[in-house]
C-alpha positions as CSV (number, residue, x, y, z in Angstrom):
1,X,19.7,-38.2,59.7
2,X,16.3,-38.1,60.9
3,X,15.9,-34.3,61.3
4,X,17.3,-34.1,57.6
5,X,14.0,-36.3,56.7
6,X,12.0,-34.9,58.8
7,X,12.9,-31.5,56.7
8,X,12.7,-32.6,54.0
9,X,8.9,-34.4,54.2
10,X,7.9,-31.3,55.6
11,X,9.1,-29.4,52.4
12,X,7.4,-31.3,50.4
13,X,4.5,-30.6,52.9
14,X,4.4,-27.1,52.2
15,X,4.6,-27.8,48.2
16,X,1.7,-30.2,48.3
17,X,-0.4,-27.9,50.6
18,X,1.0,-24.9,48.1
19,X,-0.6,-26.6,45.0
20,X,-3.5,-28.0,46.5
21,X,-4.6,-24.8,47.9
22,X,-3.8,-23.1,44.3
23,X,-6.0,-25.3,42.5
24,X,-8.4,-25.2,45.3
25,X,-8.5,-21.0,45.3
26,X,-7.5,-20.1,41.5
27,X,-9.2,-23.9,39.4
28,X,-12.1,-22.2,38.1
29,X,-9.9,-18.8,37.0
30,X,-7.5,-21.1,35.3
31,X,-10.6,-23.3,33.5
32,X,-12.0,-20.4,32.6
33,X,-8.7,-18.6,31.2
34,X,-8.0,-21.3,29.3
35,X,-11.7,-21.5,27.8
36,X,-11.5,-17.5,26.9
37,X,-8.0,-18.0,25.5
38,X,-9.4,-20.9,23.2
39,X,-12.2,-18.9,21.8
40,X,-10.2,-15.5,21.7
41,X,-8.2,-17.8,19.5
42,X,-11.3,-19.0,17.0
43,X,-13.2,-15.4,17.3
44,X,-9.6,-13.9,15.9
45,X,-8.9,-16.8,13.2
46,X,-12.4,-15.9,11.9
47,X,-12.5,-12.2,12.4
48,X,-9.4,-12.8,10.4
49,X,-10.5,-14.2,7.0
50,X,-13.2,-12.3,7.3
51,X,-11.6,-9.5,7.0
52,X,-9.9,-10.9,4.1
53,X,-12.6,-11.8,2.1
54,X,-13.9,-7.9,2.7
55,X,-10.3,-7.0,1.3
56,X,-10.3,-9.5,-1.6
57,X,-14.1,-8.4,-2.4
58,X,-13.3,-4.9,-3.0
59,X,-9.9,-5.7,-4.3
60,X,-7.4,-4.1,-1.9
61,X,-3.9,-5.2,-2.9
62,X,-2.9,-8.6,-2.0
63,X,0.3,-7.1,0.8
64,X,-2.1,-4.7,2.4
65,X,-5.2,-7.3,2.2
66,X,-2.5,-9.8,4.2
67,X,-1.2,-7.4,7.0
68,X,-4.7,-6.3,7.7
69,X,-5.7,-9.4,8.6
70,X,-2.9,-10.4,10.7
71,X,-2.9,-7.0,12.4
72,X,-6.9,-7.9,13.2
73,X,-5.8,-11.6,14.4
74,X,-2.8,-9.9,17.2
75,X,-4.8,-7.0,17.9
76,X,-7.5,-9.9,19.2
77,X,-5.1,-12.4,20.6
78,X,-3.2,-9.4,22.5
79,X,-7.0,-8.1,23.9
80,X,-7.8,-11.8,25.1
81,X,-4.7,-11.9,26.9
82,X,-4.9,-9.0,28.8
83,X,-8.3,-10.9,29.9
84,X,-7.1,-13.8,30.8
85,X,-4.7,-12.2,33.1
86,X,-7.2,-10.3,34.9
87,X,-8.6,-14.0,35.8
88,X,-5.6,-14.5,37.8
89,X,-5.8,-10.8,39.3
90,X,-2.5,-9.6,37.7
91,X,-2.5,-5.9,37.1
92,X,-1.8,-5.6,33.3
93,X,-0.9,-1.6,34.2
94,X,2.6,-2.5,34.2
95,X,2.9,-4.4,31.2
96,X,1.2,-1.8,29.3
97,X,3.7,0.7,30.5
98,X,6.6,-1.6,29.7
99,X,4.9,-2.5,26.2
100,X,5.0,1.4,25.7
101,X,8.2,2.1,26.7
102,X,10.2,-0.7,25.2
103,X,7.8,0.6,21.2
104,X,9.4,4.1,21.9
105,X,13.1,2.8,22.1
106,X,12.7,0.5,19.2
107,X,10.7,2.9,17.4
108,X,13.7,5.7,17.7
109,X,15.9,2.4,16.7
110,X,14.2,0.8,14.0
111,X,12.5,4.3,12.4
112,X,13.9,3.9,8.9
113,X,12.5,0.7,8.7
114,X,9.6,1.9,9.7
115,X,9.8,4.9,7.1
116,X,10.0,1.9,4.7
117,X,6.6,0.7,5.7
118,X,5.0,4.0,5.6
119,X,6.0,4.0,2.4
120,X,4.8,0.7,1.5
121,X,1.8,1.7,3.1
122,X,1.6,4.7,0.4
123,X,2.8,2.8,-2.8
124,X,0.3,0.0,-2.2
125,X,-2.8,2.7,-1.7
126,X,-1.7,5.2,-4.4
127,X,-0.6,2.4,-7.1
128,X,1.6,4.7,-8.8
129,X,2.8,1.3,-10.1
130,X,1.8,-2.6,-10.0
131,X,4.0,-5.4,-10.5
132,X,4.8,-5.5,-14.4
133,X,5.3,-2.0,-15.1
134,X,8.5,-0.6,-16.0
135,X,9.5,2.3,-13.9
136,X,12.7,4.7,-13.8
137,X,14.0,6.2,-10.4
138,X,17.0,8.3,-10.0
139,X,18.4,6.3,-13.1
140,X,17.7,3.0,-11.7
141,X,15.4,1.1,-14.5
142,X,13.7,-2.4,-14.5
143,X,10.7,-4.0,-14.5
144,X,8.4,-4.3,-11.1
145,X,8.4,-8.0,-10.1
146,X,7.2,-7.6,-6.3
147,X,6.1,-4.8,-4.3
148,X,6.5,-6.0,-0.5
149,X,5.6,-3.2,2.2
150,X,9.7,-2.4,3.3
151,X,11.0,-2.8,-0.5
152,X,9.8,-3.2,-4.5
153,X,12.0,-5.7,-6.1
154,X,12.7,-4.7,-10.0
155,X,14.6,-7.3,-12.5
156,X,16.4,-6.3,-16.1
157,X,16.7,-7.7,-19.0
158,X,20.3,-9.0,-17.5
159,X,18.6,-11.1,-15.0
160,X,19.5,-8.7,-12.3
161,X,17.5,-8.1,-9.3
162,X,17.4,-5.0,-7.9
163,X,15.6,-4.4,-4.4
164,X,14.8,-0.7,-3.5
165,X,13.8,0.5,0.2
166,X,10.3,2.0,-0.5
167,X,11.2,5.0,1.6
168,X,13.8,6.0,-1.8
169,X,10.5,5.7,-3.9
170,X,7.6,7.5,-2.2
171,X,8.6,11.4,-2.6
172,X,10.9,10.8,-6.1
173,X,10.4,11.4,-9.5
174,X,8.4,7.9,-10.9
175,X,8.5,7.5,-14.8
176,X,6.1,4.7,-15.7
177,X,6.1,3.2,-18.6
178,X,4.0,0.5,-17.9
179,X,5.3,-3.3,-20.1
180,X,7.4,-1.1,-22.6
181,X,10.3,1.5,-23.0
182,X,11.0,4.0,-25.3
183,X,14.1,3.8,-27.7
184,X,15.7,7.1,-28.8
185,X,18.5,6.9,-31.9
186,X,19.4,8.8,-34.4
187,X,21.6,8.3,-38.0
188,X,22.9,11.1,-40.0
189,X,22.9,11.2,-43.6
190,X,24.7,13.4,-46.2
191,X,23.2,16.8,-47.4
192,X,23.2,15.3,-50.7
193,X,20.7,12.9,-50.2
194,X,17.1,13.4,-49.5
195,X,15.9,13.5,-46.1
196,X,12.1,12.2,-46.9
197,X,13.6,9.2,-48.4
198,X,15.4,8.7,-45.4
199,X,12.5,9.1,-43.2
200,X,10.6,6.6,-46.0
201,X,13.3,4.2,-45.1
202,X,14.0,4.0,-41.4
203,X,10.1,3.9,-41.4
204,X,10.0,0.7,-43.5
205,X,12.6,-0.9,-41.6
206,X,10.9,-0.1,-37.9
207,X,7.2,-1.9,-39.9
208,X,9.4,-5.2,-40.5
209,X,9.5,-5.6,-36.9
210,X,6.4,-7.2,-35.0
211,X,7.7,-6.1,-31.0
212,X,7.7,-2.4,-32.0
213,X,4.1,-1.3,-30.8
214,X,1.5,0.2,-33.0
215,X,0.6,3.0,-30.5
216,X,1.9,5.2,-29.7
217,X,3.8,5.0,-33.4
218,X,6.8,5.2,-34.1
219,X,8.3,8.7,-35.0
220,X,11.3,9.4,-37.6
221,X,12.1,13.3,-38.4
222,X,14.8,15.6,-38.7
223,X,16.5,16.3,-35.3
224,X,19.5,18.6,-36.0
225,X,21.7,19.8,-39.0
226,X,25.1,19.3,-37.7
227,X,28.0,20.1,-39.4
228,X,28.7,16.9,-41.7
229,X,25.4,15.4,-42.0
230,X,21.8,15.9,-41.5
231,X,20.7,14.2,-38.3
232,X,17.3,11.7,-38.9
233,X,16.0,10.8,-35.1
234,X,13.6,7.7,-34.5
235,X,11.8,6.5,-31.6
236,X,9.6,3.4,-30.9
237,X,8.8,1.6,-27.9
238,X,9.0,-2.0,-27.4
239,X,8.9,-4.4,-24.6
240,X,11.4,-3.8,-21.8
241,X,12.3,-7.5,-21.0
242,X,14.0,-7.6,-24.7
243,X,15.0,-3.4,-24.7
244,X,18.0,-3.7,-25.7
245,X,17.9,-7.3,-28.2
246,X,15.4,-5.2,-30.5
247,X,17.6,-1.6,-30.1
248,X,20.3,-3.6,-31.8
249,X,18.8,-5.8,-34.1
250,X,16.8,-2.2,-35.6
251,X,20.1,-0.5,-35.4
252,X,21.7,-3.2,-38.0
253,X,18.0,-3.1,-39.9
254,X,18.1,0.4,-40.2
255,X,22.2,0.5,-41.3
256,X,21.5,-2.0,-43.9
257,X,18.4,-0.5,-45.5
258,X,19.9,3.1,-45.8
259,X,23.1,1.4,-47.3
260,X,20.6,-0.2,-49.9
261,X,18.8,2.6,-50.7
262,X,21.9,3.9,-51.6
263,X,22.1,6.9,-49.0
264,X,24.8,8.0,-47.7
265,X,26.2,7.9,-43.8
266,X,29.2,10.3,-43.8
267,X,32.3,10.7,-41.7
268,X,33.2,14.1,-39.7
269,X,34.3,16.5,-42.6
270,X,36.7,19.6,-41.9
271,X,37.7,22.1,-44.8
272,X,41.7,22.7,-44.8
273,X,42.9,25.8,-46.2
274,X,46.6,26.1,-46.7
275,X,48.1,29.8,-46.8
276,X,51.3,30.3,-47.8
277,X,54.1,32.9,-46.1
């Protein structure tokens, strides 16, 4: 029972002697990593708004104006690190070659996500685009409510979100037509009537509406001559959060002012000749 003591005393021997003799050998590296870790900390908060305000001054775009300055803020913490473990004589060597290895593998893993950033990177420097435009892409339509650096979020007029992956963006075909969309119709009226009154009245019934822009203006002409009727096209643009509340309610405007004037909206005619044996 005694020799178990004894051990045991002298055990804890050891670990007092062990920790006095760190403290003793290594107190003034750990004070002083500590200190440098504390002002690696300020220097990077700083060097990080800083670098913000120089981003906000010349107007970079708010996403890009963010990740610079938290790059800046690890790029300073990492660097202060690597000093402090020099105060304790570690070799950082290894880590560095451990860091590189273990970015390769996830790079190779995560690469589309990081093809989404690139593109962010490129959408956000370009502006092809800013949040409130309306833009088309391979037939996907809405309105730009956030542009993030791995996706641009567009709504519709349904409510809908729709969240692209910037790397389908960068490279494809952008229409943008900024707060409003065009509207392409058409109505056909009889050859009997006259086609300048029709223009005069489709024209009059686009002016009684106040979302229809001024410019560009609208356009109503002739499109075709088709086989029953002659074909009158119009196009306007209005906004794109209400594209398809207006397209209706001109529809039913332009429908009841032809019907007024008196002009005629006819049905597919065929000619029927009967021959007989």
């Amino acid at each position: 029972m005694e020799q178990e003591i004894q051990k045991e005393l002298e055990t804890i021997t050891r670990l007092t002697n062990l920790v006095i003799d760190f403290f003793v050998n290594y107190s003034f590296h750990v004070i002083g990593a500590i200190i440098i870790f504390l002002i690696g900390l300020l220097v990077a908060r700083w060097v990080s708004q800083l670098a913000l305000k120089i981003c906000n001054k010349h107007n970079v775009d708010v996403t890009l104006a963010l990740f610079i300055a938290s790059t800046t803020k690890l790029l300073i913490v990492a660097m202060v690190l690597v000093i402090c473990l020099g105060k304790f004589g570690i070799s950082v060597a290894p880590f560095v070659a451990a860091i590189g290895a273990i970015s390769l593998s996830v790079g190779l893993a995560l690469q589309g996500v990081f093809s989404n950033y690139g593109a962010g990177f490129t959408i956000i420097l370009t502006r092809p685009f800013v949040v409130g435009n309306t833009i088309d892409i391979n037939g996907i339509s809405g309105i730009v409510t956030e542009i993030r650096l791995a996706y641009t979020v567009l709504s519709n007029e349904d409510g809908e979100m729709i969240t692209i992956p910037n790397k389908h963006i960068v490279g494809e075909v952008i229409v943008n037509s900024f707060e409003y969309k065009i509207v392409e119709a058409s109505v056909g009226i009889s050859y009997h009537n006259q086609p300048e009154q029709a223009i005069e009245v489709i024209v009059s019934a686009l002016k009684g509406f106040e979302e229809i822009t001024s410019t560009p203006t609208p356009q109503v002409g002739i499109e075709a001559f088709a086989d029953s009727s002659i074909n009158i096209a119009y196009r306007y643009w209005i906004p794109t959060d209400r594209y398809f509340e207006i397209q209706y309610q001109v529809n039913l405007a332009v429908l009841n002012a032809l019907k007024e004037a008196k002009i005629e909206i006819p049905f597919p005619q065929r000619e029927v000749i009967l021959k007989q044996a």
